[in-house]
C-alpha positions in Angstrom: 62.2 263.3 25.6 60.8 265.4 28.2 57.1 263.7 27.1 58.3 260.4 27.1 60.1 261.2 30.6 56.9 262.0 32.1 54.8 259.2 30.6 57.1 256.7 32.2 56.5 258.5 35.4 53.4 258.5 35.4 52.6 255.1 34.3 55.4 254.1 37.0 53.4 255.6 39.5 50.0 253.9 38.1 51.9 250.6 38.4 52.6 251.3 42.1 49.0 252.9 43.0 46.9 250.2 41.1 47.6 247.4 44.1 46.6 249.6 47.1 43.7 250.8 45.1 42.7 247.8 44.7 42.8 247.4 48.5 40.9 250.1 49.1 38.0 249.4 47.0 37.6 245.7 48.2 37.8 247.4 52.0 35.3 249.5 50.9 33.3 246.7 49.4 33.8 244.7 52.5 32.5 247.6 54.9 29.2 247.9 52.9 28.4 244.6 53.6 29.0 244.8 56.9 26.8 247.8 57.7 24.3 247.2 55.7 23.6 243.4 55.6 25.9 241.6 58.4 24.9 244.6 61.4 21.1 244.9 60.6 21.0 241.0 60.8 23.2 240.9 64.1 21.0 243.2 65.6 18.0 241.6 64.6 19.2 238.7 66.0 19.8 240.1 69.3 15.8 240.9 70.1 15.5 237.5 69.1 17.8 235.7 72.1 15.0 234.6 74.4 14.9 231.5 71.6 17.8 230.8 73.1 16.6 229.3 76.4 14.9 226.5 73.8 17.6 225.5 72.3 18.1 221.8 71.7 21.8 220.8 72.1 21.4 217.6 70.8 20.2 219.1 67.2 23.5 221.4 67.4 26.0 218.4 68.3 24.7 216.4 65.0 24.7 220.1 63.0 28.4 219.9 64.2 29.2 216.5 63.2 27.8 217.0 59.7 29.3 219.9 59.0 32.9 217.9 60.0 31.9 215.0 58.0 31.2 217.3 54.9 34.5 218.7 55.1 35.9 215.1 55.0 33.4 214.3 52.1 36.0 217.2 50.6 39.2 215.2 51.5 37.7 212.1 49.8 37.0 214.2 46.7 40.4 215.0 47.1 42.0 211.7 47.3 39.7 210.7 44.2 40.9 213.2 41.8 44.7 211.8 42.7 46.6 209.4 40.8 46.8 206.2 43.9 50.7 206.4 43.1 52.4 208.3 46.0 49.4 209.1 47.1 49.1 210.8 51.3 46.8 209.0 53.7 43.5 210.9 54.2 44.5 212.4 57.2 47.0 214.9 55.5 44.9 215.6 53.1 42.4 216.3 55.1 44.8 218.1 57.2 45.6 220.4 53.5 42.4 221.1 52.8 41.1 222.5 55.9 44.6 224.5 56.2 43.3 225.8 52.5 39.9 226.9 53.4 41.4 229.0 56.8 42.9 230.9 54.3 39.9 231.4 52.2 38.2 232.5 55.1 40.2 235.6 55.5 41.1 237.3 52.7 39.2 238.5 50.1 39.1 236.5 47.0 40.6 234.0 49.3 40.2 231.1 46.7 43.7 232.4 45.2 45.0 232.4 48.4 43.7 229.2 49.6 45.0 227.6 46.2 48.5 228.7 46.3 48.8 227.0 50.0 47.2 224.0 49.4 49.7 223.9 46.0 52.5 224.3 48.4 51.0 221.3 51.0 50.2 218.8 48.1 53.7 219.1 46.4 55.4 218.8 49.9 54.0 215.6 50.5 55.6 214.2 46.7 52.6 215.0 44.5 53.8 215.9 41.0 52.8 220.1 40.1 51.2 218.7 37.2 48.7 216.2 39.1 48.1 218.8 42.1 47.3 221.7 39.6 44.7 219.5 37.7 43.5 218.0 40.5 42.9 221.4 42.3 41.1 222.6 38.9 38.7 219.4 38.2 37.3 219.5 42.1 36.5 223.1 41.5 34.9 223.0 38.4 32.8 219.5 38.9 31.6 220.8 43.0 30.6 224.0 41.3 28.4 222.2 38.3 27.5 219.5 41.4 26.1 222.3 43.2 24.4 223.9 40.1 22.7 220.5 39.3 21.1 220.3 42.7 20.4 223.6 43.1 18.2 223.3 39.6 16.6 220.2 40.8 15.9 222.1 44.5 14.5 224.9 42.4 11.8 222.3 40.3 10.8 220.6 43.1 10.0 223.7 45.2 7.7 225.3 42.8 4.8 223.4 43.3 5.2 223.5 47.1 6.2 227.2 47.8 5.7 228.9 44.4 7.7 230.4 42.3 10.0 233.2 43.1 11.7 235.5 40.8 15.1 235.3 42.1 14.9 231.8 40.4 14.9 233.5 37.1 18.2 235.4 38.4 20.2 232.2 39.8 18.8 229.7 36.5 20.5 232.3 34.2 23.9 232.7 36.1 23.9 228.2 36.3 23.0 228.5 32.7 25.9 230.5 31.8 28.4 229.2 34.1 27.4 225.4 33.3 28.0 226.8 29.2 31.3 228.2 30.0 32.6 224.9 32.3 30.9 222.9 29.1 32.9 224.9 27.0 36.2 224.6 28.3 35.9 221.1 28.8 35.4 220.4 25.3 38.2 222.3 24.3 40.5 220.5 26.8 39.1 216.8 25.7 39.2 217.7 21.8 41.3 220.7 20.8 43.7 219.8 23.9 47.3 220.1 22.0 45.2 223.6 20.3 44.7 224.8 23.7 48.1 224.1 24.8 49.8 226.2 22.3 47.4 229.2 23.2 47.7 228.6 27.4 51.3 229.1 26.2 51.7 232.3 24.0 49.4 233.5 26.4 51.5 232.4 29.6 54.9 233.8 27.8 53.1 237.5 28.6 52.6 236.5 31.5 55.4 237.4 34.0 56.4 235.0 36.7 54.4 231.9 35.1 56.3 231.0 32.1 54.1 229.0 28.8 55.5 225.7 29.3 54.3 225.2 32.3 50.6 226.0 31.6 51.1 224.3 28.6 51.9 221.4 30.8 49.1 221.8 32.9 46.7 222.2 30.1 47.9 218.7 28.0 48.1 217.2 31.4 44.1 218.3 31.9 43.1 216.9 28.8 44.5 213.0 29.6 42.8 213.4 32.9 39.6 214.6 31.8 39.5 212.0 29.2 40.8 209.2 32.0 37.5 210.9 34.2 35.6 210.4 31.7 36.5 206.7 30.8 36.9 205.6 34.3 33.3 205.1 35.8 34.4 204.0 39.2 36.6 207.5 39.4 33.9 209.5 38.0 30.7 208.3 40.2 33.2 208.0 43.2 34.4 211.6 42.5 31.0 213.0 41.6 29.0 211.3 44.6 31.7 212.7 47.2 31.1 216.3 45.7 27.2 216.1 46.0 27.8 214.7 49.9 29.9 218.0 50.9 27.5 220.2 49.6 24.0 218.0 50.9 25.6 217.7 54.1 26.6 221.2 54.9 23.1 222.2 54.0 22.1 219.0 56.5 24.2 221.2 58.4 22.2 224.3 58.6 18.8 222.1 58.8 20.0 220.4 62.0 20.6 224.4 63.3 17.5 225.7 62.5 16.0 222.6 64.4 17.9 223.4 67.4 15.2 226.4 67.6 12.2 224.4 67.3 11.5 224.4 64.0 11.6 221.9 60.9 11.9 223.5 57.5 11.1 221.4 54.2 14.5 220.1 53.4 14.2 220.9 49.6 13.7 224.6 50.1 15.9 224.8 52.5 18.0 223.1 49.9 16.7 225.7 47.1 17.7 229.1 49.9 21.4 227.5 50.6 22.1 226.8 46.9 21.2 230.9 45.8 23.3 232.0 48.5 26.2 229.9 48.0 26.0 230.8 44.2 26.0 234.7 45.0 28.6 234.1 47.9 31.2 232.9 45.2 31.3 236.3 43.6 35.4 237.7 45.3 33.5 240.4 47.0 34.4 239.1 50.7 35.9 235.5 52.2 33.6 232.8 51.0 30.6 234.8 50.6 31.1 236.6 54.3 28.2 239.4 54.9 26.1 238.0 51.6 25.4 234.1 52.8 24.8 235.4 56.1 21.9 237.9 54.8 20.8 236.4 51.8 20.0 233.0 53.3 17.8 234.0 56.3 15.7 236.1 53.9 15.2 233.4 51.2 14.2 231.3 54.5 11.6 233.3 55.3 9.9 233.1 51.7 9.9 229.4 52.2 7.7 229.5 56.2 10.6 230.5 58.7 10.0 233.1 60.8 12.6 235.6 61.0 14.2 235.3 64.7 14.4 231.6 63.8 16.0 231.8 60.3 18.4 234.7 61.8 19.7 232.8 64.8 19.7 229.5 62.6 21.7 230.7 59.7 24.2 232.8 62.4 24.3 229.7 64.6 25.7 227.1 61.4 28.0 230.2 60.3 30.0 229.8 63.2 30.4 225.6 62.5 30.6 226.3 58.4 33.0 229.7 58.2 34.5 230.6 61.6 35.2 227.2 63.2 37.7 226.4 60.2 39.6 229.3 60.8 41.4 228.0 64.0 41.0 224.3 63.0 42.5 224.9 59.7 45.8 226.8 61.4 46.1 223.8 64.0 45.9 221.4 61.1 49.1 223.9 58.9 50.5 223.8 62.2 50.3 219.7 63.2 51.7 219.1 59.2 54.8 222.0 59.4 55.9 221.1 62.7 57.1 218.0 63.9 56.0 216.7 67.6 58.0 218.1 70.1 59.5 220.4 68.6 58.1 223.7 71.0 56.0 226.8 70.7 58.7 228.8 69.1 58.4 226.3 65.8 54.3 226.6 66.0 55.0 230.1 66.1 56.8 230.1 63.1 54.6 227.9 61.2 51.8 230.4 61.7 54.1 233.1 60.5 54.3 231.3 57.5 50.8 230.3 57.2 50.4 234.6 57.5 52.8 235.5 55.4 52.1 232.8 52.8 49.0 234.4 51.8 49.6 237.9 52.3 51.8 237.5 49.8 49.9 235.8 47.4 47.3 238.8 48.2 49.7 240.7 47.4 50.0 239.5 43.8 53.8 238.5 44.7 55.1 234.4 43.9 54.9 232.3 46.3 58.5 231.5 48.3 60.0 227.8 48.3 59.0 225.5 50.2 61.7 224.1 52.9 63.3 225.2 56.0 64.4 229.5 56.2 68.0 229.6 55.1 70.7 231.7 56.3 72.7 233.9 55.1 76.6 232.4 54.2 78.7 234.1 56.6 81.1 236.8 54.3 84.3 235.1 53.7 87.9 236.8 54.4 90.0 237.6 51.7 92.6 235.0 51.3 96.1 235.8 52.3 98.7 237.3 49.9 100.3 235.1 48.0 104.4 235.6 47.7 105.8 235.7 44.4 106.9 232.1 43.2 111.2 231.3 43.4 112.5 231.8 39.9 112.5 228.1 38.0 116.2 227.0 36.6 116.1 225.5 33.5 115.4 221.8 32.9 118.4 219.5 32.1 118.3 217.8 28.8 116.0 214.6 28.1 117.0 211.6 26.2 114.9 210.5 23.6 111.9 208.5 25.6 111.5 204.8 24.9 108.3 204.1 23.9 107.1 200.5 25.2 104.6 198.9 22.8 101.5 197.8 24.7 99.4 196.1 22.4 99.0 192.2 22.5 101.2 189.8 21.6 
């Protein structure tokens, strides 16, 4: 007993240690990208600010407007991947998404986080769980294999112009195996999907807080849409062509940048140096790739003719548009959906609070709250009076013999 007593304990107390841990080792993580690839390039870029009195304006307005209209590319790959019934205007799903990626900009991992909010804004607006789940699913896997394509055809096209460089061989084997594994589940959804369902749910009965049925659910519901994707030409090139404009115009984006110092890189290896990065900034390490786009990119820029002041205040310049700008504009866009017009700093407060505490808890590993209004406590109720003692009943008087009145017809 004693034995057992003590094994409890102790896996009690590994239950309760394994979250901070965790913590700790992504802080740590975090930190040594800092020091050793964000710092070295920020100080680099600081003997490098005399570029600064050439800096064209103009060419960092349109980086600006690109990098907003990529974002709304997003929205439309959004509204595309949404049945039309009871479907939001653009606006608030535009609104959702940018309120999604503020949060993926500031936690670790922060797609999880970022999910579970946009979840929450979707199915506010009337959107079936079902529809937002898949929907949230098909636009991350087809803009990841949208990005792998181009990066592939970036990466053929550059070889004759700028040679070939072995991190190619690195990146080609990571799309390979990702594309394989997306290919994979696909056909498992589209031909095996009733298969997979019954396996999502033994699986999701282990799983606490998420319940079988409803990844069952999700799972049957993913195998009609695939197949209606797949069937649907006018969804599918509509769907695929928005995906390919987000990612071609945020790396538009960071061409425009580097232009505001004077120079004009070949747009396909420019192309080739944003795809890598991207694809090694989605490992969880930091917020979308923070520390590894900034240091890989500027590097990769300089194998393909950049100078290295250039390329650093460049790639810094479009990380403010693409990763920091979001951050405020996301919260004002949580903020403008939560809280009605009018209604006071007090209830934008509040909405942030939420916003906060949303995905620290989702961080945290914890469910999600409701969506709705805070609700009060019920006020404790008194105890109800004592009741006296009912007067003693005196016995009925005798009854006659009831006549009974035939009601039937006739």
């Amino acid at each position: 007993m004693a034995d057992k007593g003590r094994a409890a304990r102790r896996r009690g107390w590994f239950r309760a240690a394994r979250r901070p841990l965790r913590r700790i080792v992504l802080l740590f993580i975090l930190a040594l990208i800092v020091e050793y690839l964000v710092i070295p390039e920020l100080v680099g870029a600081s003997k490098d600010l005399y570029l600064l009195d050439r800096l064209n304006v103009g060419w960092m307005i349109a980086g600006l407007v690109l990098e907003a209209v990529s974002l709304f590319c997003y929205a439309l790959l959004t509204r595309a991947l949404l049945p039309p019934q009871g479907r939001p205007g653009i606006s608030r799903l535009f609104r959702i998404d940018l309120a999604a990626a503020a949060v993926a900009h500031v936690i670790p991992a922060g797609t999880i986080g970022s999910a579970g909010v946009g979840y929450q804004l979707f199915t506010s607006e009337g959107l079936d769980g079902t529809d937002v789940g898949v929907m949230m699913a098909t636009k991350g896997m087809g803009s990841t294999v949208v990005l792998n394509v181009l990066l592939w055809l970036a990466l053929v096209i550059s070889i004759p112009f700028s040679g070939f460089h072995p991190i190619y061989v690195t990146v080609a084997i990571v799309g390979a195996v990702l594309l394989a594994a997306m290919a994979a589940l696909v056909v498992g959804l589209t031909r095996g999907g009733k298969r997979a369902g019954r396996i999502i749910r033994a699986i999701g009965n282990k799983i606490p807080r998420v319940g079988g049925e409803r990844l069952e659910k999700i799972v049957l519901q993913a195998d009609e849409s695939l197949r209606r994707l797949g069937s649907d030409r006018r969804v599918l090139i509509g769907s695929l062509t928005w995906a390919a404009l987000n990612w071609l115009l945020d790396a538009a984006s960071l061409w425009c940048f580097i232009a505001a110092f004077g120079r004009f890189t070949n747009p396909v290896g420019l192309f080739a140096a944003y795809g890598i990065a991207n694809v090694l900034g989605a490992i969880p390490i930091s917020p979308a790739g923070l520390g590894v786009i900034d240091s890989v990119t500027p590097v990769l820029l300089v194998s393909f003719g950049l100078t290295r002041s250039v390329a650093t205040l460049g790639v810094l310049s479009w990380r403010l548009a693409n990763f920091w700008l979001p951050i405020p504009t996301g919260a004002a866009a949580y903020v403008s959906l939560k809280v009605p017009r009018g209604s006071g700093i007090r209830a934008m407060r509040r909405a942030l609070a939420d916003l906060t505490g949303a995905h620290a808890h989702r961080s945290a590993g914890n469910a999600p709250a409701a969506e709705g209004p805070p609700t009060e406590a019920p006020p404790a109720q008194e105890d109800p009076p004592p009741q006296e003692d009912p007067p003693p009943q005196e016995d009925p008087p005798p009854q006659e013999d009831p006549v009974i009145e035939d009601l039937s017809p006739g």
